[in-house]
N, CA, C and O of each residue as an XYZ file, in Angstrom:
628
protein
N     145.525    102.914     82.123
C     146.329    101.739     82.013
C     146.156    101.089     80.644
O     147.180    100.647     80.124
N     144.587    100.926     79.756
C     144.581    100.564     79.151
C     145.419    101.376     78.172
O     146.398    100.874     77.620
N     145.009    102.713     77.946
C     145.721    103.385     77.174
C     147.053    103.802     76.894
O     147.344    104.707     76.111
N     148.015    102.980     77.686
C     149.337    102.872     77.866
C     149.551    101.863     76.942
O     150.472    101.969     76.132
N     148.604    100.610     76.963
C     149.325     99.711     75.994
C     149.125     99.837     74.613
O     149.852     99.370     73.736
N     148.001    100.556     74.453
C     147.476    100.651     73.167
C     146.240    102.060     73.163
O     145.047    102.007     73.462
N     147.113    103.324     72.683
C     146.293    104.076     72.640
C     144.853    104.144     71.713
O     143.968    104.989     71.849
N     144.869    103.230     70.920
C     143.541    103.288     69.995
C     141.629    102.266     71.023
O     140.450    102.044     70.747
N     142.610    102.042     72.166
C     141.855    100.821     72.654
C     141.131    101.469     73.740
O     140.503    100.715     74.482
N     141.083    103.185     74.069
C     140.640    103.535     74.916
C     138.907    103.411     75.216
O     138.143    103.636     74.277
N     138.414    103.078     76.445
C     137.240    102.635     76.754
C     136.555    103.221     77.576
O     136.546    102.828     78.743
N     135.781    104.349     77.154
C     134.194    105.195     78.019
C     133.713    104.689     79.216
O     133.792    105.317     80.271
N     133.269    103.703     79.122
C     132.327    102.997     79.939
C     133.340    101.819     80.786
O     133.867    100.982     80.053
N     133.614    101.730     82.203
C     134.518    100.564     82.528
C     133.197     99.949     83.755
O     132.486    100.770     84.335
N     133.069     98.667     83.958
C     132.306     98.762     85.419
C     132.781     97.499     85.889
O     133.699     96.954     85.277
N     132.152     96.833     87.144
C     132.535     95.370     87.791
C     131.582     94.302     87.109
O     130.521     94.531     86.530
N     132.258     92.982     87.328
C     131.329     91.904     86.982
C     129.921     91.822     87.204
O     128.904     91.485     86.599
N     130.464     92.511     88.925
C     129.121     92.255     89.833
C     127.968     93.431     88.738
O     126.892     93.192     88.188
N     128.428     94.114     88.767
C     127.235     95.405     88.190
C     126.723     94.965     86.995
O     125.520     95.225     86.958
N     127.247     94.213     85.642
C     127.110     94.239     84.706
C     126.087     92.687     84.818
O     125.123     92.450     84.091
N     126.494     91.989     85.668
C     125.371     90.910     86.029
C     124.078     91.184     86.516
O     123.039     90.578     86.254
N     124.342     92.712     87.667
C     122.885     92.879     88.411
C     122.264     93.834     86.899
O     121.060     93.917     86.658
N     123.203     94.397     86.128
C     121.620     94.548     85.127
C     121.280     93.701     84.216
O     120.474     94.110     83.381
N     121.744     92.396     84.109
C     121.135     91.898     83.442
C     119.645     91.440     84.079
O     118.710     90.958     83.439
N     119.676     91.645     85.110
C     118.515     90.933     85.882
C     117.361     91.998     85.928
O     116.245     91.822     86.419
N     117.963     93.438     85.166
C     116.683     94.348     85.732
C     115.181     93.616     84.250
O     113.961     93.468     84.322
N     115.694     93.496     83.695
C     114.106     93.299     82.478
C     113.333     91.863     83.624
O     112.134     91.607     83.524
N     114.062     91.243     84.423
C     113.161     89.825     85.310
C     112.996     90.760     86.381
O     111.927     90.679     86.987
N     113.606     91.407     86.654
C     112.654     92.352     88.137
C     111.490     93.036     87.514
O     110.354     93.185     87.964
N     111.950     93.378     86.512
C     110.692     94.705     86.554
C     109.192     93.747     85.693
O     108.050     94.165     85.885
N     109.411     92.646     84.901
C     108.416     91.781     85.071
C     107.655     91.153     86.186
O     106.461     90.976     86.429
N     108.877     90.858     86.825
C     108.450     90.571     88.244
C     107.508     91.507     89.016
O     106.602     91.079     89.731
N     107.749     92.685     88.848
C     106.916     93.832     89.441
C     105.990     93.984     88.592
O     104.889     94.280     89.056
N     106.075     93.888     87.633
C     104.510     94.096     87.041
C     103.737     93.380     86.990
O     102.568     93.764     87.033
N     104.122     91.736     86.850
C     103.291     90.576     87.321
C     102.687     90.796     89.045
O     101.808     90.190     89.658
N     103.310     91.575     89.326
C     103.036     91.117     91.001
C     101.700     92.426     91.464
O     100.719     92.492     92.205
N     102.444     93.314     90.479
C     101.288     94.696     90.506
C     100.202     94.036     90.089
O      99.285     94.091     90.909
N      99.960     93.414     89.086
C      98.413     93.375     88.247
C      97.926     92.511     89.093
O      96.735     92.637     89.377
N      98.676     91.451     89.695
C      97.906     90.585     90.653
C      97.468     90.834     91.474
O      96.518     90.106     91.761
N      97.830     92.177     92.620
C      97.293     92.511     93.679
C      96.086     93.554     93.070
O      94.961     93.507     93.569
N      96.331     94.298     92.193
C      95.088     94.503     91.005
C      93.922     93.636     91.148
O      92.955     94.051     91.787
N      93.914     92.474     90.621
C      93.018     91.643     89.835
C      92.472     91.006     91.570
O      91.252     91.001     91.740
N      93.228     90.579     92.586
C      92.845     90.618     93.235
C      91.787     91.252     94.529
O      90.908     90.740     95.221
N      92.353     92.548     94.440
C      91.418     93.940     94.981
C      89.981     94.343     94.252
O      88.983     94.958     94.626
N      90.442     93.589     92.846
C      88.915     93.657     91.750
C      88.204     92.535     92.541
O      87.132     92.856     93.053
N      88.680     91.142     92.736
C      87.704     90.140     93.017
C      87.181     90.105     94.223
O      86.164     89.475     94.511
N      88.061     90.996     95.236
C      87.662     91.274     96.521
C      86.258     92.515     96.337
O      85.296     92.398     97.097
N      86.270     93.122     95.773
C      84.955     93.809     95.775
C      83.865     93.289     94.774
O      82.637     93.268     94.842
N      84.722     92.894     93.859
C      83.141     91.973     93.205
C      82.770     90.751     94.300
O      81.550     90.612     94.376
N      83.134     90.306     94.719
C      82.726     89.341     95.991
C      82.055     89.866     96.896
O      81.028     89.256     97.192
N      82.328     91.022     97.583
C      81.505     91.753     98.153
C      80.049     92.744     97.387
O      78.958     93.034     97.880
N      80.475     92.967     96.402
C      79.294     93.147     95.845
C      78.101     91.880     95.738
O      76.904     92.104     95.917
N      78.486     90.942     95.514
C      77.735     90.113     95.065
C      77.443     89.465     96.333
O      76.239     89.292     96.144
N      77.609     89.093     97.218
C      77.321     89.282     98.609
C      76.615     90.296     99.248
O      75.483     89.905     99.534
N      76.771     91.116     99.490
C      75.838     92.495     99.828
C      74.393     92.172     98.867
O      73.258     92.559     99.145
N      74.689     91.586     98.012
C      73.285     92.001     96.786
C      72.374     90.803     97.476
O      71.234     90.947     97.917
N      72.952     89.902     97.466
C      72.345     88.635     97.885
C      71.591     88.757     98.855
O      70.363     88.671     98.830
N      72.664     89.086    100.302
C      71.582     89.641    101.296
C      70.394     90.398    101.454
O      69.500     90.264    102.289
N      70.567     91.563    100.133
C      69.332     92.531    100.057
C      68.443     91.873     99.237
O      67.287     92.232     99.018
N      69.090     90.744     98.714
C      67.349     90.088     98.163
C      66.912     89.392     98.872
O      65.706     89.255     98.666
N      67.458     88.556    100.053
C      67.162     87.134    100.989
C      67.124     87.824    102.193
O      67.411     87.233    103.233
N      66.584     89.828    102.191
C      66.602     90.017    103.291
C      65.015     89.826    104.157
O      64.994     89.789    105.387
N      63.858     89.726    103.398
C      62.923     88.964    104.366
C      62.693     87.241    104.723
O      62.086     86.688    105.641
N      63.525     86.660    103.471
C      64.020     85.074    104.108
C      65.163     85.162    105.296
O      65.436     84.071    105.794
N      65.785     86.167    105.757
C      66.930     86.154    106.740
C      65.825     87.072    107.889
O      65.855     86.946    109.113
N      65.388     87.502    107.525
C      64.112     88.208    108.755
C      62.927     87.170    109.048
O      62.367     87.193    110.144
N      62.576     86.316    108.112
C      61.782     85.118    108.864
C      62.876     84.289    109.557
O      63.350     84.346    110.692
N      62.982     83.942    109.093
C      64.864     83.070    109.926
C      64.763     83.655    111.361
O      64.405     83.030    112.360
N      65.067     84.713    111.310
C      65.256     85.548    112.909
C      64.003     85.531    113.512
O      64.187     85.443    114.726
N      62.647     85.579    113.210
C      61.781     85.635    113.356
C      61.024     84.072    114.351
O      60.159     83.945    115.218
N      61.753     83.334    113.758
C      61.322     81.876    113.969
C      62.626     81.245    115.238
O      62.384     80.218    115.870
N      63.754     81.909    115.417
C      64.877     81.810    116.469
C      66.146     81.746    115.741
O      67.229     81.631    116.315
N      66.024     81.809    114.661
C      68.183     81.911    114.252
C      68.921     83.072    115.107
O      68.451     84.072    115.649
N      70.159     82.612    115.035
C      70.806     83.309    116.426
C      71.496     84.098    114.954
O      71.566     83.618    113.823
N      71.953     85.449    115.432
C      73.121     86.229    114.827
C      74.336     85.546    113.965
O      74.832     85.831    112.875
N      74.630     84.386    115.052
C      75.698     83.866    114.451
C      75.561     82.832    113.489
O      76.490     82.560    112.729
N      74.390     82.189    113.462
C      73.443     81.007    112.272
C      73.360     82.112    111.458
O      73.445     81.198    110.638
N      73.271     83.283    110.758
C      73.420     84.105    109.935
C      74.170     84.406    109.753
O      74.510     83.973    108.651
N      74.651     84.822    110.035
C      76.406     85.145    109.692
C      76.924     84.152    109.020
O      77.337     84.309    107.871
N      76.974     82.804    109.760
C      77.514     81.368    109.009
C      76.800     81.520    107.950
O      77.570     81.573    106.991
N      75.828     81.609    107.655
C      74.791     81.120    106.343
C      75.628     82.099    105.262
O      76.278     81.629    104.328
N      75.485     83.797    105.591
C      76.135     84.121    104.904
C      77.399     84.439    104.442
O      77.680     85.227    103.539
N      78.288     83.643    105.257
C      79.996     83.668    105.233
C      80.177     82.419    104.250
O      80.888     82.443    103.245
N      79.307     81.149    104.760
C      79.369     79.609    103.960
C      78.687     80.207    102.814
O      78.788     79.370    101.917
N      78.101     81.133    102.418
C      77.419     81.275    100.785
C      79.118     81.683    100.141
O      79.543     81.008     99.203
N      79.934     82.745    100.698
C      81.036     83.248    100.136
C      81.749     82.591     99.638
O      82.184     82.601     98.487
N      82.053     81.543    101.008
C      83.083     80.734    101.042
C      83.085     79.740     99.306
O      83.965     79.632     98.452
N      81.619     79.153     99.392
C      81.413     78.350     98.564
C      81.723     78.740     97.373
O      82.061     78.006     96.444
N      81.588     80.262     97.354
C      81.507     81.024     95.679
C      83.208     80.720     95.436
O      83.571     80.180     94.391
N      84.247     81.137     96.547
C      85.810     81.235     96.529
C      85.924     79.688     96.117
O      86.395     79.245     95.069
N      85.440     79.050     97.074
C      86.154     77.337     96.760
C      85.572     77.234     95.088
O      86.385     76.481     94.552
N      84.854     77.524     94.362
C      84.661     76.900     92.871
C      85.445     77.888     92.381
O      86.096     77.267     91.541
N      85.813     78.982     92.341
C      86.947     79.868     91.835
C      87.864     79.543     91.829
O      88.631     79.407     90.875
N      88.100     79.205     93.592
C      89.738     78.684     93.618
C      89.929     77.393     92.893
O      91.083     77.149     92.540
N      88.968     76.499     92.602
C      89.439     75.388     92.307
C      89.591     75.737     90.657
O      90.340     75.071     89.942
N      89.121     76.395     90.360
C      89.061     76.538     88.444
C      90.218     77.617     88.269
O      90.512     78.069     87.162
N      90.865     78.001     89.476
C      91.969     78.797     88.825
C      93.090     77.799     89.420
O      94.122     77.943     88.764
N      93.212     76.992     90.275
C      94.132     75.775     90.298
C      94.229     75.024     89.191
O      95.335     74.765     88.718
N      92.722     74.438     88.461
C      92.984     73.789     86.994
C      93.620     74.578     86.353
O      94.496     74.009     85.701
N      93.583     76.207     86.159
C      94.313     76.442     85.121
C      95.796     76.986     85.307
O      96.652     77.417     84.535
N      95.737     76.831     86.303
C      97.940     77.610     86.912
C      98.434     76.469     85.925
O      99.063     76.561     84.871
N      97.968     75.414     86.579
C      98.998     74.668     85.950
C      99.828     74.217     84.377
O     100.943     73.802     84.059
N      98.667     74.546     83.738
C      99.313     74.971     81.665
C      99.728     76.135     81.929
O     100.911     76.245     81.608
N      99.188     77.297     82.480
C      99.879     79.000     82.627
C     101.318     79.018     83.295
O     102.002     79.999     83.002
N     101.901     78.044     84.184
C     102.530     78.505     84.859
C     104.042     77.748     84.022
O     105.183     77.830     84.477
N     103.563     76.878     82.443
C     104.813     76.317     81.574
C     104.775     77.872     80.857
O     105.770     78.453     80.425
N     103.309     78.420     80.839
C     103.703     80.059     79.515
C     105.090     80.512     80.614
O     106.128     80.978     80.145
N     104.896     80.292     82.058
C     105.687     81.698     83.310
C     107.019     81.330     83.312
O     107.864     82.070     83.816
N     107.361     80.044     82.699
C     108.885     79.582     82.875
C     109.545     80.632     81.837
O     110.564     81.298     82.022
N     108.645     80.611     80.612
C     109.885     81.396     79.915
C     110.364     83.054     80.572
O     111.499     83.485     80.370
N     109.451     83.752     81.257
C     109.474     84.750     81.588
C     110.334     84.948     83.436
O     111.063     85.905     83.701
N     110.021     83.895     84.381
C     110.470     83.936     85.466
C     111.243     82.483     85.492
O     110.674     81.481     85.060
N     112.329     82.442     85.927
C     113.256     81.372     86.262
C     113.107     80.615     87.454
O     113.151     81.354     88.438
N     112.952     79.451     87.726
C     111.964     78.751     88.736
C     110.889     78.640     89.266
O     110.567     78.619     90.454
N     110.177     78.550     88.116
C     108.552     78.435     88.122
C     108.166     77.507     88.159
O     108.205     77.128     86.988
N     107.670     76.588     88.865
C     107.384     75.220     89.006
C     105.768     75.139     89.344
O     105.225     75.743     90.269
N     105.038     74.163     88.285
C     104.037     73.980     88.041
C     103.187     73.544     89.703
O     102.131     74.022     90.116
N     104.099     72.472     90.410
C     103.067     72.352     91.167
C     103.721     72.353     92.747
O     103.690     71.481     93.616
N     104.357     73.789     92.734
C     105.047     73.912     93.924
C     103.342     74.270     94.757
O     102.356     74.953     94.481
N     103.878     73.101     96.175
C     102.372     73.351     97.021
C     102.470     74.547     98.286
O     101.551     74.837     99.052
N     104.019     75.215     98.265
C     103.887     75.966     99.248
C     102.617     77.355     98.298
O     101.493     77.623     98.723
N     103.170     77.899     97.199
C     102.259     78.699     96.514
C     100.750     78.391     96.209
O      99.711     79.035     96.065
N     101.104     77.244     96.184
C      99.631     76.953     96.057
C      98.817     77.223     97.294
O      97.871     78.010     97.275
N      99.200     76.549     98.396
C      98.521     76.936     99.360
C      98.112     77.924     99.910
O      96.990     78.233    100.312
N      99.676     78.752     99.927
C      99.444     79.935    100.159
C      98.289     80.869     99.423
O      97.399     81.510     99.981
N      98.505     80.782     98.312
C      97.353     81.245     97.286
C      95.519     80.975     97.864
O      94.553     81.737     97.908
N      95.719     79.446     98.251
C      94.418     79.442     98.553
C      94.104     80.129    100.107
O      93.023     80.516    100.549
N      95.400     80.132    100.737
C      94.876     80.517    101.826
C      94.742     81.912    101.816
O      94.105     82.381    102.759
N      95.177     82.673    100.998
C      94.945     84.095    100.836
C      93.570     84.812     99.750
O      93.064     85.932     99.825
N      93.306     83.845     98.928
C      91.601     83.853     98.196
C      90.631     83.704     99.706
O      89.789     84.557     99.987
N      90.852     82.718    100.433
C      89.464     82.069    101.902
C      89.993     83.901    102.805
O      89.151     84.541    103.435
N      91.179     84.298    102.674
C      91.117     85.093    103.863
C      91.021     86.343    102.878
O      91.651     87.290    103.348
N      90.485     86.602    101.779
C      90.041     87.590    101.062
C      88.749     87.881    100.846
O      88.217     88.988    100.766
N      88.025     86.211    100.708
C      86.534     86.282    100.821
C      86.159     86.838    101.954
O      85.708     87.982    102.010
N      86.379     85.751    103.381
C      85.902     85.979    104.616
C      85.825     87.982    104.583
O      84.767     88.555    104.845
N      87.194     88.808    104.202
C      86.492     89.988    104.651
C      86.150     90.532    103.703
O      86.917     91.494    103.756
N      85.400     90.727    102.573
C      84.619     90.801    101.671
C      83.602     90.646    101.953
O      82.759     91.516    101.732
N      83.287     89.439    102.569
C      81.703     88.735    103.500
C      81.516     89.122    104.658
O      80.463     88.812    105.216
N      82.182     89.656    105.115
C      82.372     89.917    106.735
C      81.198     91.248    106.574
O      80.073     90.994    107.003
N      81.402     92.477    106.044
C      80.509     93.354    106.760
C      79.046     93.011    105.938
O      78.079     93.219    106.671
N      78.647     92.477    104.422
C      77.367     91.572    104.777
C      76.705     90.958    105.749
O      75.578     91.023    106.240
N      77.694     90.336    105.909
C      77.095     89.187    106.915
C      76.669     89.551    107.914
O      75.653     89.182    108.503
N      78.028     90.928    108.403
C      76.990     91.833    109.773
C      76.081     92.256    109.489
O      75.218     92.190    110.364
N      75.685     92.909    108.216
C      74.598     93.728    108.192
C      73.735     92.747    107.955
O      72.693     93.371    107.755
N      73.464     91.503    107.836
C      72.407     90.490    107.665
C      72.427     89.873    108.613
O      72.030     88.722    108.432
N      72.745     90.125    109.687
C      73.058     89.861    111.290
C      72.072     90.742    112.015
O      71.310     90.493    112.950
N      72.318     91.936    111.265
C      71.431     92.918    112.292
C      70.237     93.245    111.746
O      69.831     94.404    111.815
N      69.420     92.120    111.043
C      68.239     92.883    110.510
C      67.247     92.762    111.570
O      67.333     91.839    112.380
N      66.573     93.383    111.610
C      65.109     93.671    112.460
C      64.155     92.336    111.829
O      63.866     92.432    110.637
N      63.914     91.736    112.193
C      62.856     90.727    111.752
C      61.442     91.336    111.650
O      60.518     90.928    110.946
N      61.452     92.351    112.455
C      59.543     92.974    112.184
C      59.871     93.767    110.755
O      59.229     93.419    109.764
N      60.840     94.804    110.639
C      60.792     95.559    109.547
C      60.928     94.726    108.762
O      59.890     94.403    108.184
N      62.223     93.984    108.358
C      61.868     92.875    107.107
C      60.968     91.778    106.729
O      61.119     91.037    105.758
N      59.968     91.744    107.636
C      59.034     91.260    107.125
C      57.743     91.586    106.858
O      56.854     90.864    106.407
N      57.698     93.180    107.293
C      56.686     94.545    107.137
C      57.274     95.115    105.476
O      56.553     95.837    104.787
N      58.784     94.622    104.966
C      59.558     95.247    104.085
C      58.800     95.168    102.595
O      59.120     95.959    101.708
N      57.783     94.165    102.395
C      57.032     93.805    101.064
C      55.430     94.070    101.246
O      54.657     93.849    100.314
């Protein structure tokens, strides 16, 4: 058709509005995906350094958690002791990465379009997904500092 009115005007490439709009959007998806990759990244890192550092703890406080048992702490007074050590480590994390979203998240406007500094559904969500990242990070410590033998760990030195 075009080339009926004007044969010099012929055109290779023809497509719809709709198409030529959805790629403009691919360079914000695929940021989007890579922001979202490194985060579940960086996250899966802090989930085992948390558990590392937990596990370690227990194996040093394991004849203070065997006198403990020794003297009547129940399974579950251990467990708390060592779930509330986790917890505590997440709440000063979480709170020092809340101070800093908020200058990072004016760098995220230029890159993602409706980024709002102090939207509280993300926020929350965020924190509620750091407390339910610790807890199982801490969780099989805590069992295994649940089940210590109080005679061996305190025969252990």
């Amino acid at each position: 058709m075009l080339a009926a009115i004007h044969p010099a005007l012929t055109s290779t490439h023809m497509s719809t509005l709709g198409a030529a709009v959805e790629l403009q959007g691919v360079p914000a998806r695929y940021a989007a995906f890579v922001f979202g990759g490194l985060g579940v990244l960086a996250l899966l890192m802090a989930t085992v350094g948390l558990y590392a550092v937990v596990a370690y703890m227990v194996s040093l406080r394991c004849r203070e958690i065997g006198i403990r048992m020794a003297l009547g702490a129940r399974r579950r007074d251990v467990v708390c002791m060592v779930l509330g050590h986790s917890l505590r480590l997440t709440v000063y994390g979480t709170l020092t990465g809340l101070l800093l979203a908020a200058p990072l998240t004016f760098a995220m406007r230029a890159v993602i379009v409706g980024v709002h500094w102090a939207d509280p559904r993300a926020m929350c969500g965020t924190v509620a997904l750091f407390v339910a990242t610790a807890v199982a990070a801490a969780g099989l410590p805590a069992r295994r500092a649940a089940s210590v033998d109080p005679v061996r760990a305190i025969r252990y030195e």
